[in-house]
N, C-alpha and C positions, 0 to 999 in steps of 0.2 A: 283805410277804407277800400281802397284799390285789391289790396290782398283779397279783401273779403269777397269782394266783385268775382274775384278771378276765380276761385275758389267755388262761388254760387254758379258758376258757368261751369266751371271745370266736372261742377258734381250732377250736373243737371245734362250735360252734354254725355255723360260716361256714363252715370246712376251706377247702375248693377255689375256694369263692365271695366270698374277700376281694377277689380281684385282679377280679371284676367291679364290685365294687362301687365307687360315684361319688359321692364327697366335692365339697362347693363351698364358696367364701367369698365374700364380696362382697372386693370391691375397694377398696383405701385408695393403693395406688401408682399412679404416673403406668403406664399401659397399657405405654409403652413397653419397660420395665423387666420386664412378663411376656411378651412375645412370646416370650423368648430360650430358654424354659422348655423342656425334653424333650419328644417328643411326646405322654406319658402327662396331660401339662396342655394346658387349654386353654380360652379364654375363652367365653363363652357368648354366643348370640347379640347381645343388649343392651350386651354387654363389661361389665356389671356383677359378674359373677362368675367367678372362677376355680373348674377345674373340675381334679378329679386323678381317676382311675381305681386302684384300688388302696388296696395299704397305705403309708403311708411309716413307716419306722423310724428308728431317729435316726440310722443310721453314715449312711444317703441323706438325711434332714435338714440333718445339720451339712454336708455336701458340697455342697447346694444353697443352702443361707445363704452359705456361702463362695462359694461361683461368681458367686450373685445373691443380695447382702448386700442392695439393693433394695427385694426380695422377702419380704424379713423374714417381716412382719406374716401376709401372705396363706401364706406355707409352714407358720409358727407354726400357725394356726388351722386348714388340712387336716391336720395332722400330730397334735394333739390329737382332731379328728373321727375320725381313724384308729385312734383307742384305747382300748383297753375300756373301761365305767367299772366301779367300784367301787361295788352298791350293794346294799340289802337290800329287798324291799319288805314283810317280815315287820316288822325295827323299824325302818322310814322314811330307811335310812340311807342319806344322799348323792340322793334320788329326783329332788333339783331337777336333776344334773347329767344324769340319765335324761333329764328332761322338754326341757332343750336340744339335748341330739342329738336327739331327736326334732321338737322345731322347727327344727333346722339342714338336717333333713333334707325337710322341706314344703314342697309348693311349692302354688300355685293357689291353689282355693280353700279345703282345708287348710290352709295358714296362715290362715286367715281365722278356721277353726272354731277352731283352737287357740288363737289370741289372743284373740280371743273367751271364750274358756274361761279363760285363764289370767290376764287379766287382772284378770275377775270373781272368780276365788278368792283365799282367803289362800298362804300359804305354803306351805300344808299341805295342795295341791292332791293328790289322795288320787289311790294307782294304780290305780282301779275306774274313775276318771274320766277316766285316759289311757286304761285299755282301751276304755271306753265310745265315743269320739271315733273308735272303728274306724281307725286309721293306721298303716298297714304300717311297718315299720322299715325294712327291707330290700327293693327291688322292684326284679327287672331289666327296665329301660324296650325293652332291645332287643328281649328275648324276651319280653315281655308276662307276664311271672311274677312270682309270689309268694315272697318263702325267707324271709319271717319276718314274721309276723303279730303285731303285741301282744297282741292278745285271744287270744292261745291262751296267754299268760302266765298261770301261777297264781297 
């Protein structure tokens, strides 16, 4: 039921603006082995990262494990970035798996502030502290826009 929660949020907060959005993972397979990928993927300058555009679901997961078994590892990890999570920030519940998408989603020098941040706290890295660190969730880099701010989180 949780899932499905997160899920009616996830699709209601994004609606139209899931399929802009841009999931990455770093890279654990031989390069070769992702070239072969749709064109909605695609490596990143560095070739350090793969890059997906969109949502993936799982009937388009299991079809891309199957085509490129490879690929595992890197589909696996955009394919969980692609999914709500479950969490509460009223009684702290699940907030660590908040705090990863949102480091999964940093780049520059926000990663820096973040680690920074998170490594210095306990566990119990408090949501005033994620808002505080000013980091969009969501930001479309083409259009130079905003669709989801965490500090407007209550």
């Amino acid at each position: 039921m949780l899932d499905k929660k997160a899920s009616y949020f996830y699709d209601g907060l994004l609606g139209v603006h899931q399929a802009d959005v841009v999931h990455r993972t770093f890279v654990t397979s031989e390069i070769k082995h992702l070239a072969g990928l749709f064109p909605d993927f695609w490596l990143d300058d560095s070739e350090a990262f793969l890059c997906h555009k969109g949502t993936l679901d799982d009937a388009s997961y299991t079809q891309l494990v199957d085509t490129y078994p490879e690929a595992r590892d890197e589909l696996s990890r955009l394919r969980e970035q692609s999914r709500a999570v479950c969490c509460s920030a009223r009684y702290g519940f699940n907030l660590n798996a908040v705090k990863a998408k949102i480091a999964q989603k940093t780049t520059g020098k926000s990663v820096l502030r973040l680690g920074q941040s998170v490594s210095t706290a306990s566990s119990a890295f408090s949501w005033s502290k994620v808002k505080a660190l000013g980091l969009p969730v969501f930001f479309d880099q083409e259009k130079n826009e905003l669709i989801f701010d965490v500090e407007t989180v209550e």
